[in-house]
C-alpha positions as CSV (number, residue, x, y, z in Angstrom):
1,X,130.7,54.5,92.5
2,X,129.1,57.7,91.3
3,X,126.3,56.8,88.7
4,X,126.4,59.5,85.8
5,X,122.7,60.0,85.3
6,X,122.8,61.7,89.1
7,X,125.2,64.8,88.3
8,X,123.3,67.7,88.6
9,X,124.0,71.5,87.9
10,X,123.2,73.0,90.8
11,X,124.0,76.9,91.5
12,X,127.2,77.3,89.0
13,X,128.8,73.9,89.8
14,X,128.2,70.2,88.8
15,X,127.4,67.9,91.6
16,X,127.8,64.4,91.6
17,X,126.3,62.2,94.2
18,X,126.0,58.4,94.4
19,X,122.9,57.0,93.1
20,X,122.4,54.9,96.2
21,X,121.5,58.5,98.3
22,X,118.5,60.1,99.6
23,X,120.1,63.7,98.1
24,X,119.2,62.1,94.2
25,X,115.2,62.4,95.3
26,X,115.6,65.6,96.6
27,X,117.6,67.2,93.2
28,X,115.1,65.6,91.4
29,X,112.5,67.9,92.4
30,X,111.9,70.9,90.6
31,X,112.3,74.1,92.1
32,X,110.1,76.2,93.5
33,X,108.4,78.8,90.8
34,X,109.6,82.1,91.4
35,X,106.8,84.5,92.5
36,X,106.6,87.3,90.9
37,X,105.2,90.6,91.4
38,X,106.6,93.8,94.0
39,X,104.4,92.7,96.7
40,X,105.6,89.0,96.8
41,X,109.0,90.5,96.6
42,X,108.5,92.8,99.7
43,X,107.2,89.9,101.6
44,X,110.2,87.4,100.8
45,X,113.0,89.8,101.4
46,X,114.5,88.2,105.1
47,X,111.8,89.4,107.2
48,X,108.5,87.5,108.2
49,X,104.9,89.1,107.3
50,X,104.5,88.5,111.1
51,X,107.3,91.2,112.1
52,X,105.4,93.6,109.3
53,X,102.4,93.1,110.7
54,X,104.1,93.2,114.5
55,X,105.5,96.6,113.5
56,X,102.5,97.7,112.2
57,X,100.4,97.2,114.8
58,X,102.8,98.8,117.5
59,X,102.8,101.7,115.7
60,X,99.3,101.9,115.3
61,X,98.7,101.4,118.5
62,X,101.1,103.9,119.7
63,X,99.7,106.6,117.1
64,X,96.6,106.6,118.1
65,X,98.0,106.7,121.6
66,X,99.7,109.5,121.5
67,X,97.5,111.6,118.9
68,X,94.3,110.5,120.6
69,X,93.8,114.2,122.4
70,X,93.9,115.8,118.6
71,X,91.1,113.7,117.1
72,X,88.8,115.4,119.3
73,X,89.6,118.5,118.8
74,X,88.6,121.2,116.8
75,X,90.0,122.8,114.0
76,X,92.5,125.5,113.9
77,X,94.4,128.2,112.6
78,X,94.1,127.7,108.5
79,X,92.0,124.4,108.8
80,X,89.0,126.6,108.6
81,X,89.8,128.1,105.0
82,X,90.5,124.7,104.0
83,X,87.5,122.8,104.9
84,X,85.5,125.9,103.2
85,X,87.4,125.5,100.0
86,X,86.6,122.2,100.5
87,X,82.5,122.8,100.7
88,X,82.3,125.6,98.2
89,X,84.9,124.9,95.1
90,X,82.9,121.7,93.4
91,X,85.4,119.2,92.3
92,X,86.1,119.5,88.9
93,X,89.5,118.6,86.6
94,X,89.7,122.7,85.4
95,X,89.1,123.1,89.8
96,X,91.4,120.3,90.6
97,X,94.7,120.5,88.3
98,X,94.3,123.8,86.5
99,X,93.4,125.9,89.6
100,X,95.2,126.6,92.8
101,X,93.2,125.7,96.4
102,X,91.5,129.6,96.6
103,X,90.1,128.7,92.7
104,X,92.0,131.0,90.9
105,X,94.4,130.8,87.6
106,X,97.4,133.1,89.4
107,X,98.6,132.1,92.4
108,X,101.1,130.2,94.0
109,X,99.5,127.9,96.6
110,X,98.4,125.0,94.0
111,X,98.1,121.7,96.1
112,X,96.0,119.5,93.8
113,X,96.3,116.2,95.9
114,X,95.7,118.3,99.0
115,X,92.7,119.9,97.5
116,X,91.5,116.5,96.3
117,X,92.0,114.8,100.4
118,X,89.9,117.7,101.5
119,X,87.6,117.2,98.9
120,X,87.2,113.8,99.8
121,X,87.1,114.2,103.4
122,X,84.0,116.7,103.2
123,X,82.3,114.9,101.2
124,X,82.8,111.5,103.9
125,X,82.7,113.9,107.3
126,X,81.3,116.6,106.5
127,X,82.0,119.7,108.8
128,X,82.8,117.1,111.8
129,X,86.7,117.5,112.4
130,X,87.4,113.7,113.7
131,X,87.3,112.3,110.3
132,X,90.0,115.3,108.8
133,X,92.1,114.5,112.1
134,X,91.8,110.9,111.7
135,X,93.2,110.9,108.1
136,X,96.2,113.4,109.5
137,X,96.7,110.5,111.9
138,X,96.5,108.0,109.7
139,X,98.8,109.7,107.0
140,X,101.8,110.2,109.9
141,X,101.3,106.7,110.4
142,X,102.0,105.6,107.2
143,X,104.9,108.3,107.1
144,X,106.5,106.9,109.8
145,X,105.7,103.0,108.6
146,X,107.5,104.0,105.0
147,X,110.6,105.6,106.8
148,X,111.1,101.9,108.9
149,X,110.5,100.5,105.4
150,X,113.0,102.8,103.4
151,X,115.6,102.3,106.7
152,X,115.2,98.2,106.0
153,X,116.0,98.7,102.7
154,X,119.4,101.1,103.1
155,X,120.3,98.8,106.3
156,X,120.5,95.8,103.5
157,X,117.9,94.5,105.0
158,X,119.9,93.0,108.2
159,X,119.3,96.0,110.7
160,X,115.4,95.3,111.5
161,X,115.7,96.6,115.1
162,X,117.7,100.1,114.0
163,X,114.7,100.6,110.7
164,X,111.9,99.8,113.9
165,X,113.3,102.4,115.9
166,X,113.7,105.0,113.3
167,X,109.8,104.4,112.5
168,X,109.4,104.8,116.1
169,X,110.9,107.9,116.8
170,X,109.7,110.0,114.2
171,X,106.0,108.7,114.8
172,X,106.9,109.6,118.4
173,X,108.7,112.8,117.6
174,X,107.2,114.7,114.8
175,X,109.5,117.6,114.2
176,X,106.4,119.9,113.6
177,X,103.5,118.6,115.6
178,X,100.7,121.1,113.6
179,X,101.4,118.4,110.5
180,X,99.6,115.9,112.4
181,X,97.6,118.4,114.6
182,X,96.3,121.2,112.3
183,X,94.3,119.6,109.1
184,X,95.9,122.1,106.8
185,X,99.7,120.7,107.8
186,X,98.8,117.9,105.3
């Protein structure tokens, strides 16, 4: 006998069950509020925070592996220009957006958000280059973390293992090594 009060609507179709069942309890619940926010979202969507985090720190690990000869080196090449732009031009919103990185109104390198990472670098570091190679480290890292991310995402979010190893070998295989070697490849 199927007791009336028991039918529940539950995903499109109406479901009857005796009343005499455990399955009554368990439809009486209420669901589950759904979380909001993007970072929630990113967390839920069929992978455990563990394998994020297990990624994470395997590529971590292996950057500063492989890069660890670079972030006691030196600078090079354009760097020097740079980290002088960097001590001399004071950081101002006309010096930042309305100027390119020599400080002038006419010229074609303008790299605000570069300017601004030097900037920032010299004013944490100094003229010591660990700190300037340590951010170039740190920003191929996260390069190569969004690539396994944006590889999830395309793969439907099924293919973990092919969006790992895509992370993997361009963190391993930089097409240009001066990006993450040279300070000025940012």
């Amino acid at each position: 006998m199927i007791n009336i009060s028991a039918a529940r609507f539950v995903a499109g179709r109406t479901l009857c069950v005796p009343a005499s069942s455990g399955i009554l309890k368990l439809l009486k619940k209420k669901p589950p509020a759904p979380e909001s926010g993007a970072l929630k979202r990113f967390w839920n969507n069929n992978m455990p925070r563990k394998f994020f985090f297990l990624i994470f720190i395997v590529y971590l690990f292996m950057a500063i592996f492989l890069y660890r000869p670079i972030l006691n080196s030196f600078f090079v090449s354009d760097d020097f220009d740079w980290v002088a732009r960097a001590k001399n031009i004071p950081l101002t919103l006309e010096n930042l957006f309305l100027r390119n990185a020599d400080g002038k109104l006419d010229s074609a390198v303008y790299r605000p958000i570069t300017s601004l990472s030097f900037w920032l670098n010299y004013q944490a570091n100094g003229l010591t280059p660990f700190g300037y190679h340590l951010v170039n480290v740190l920003l191929h890292l996260g390069s190569a973390f969004l690539l396994f991310w944006l590889v999830w995402q395309l793969s439907g979010k099924i293919n973990h293992w092919l969006a790992f190893l895509a992370g993997l070998f361009f963190l391993i295989f930089p097409n240009h090594p001066e990006a993450v070697s040279w300070i000025s490849g940012r």
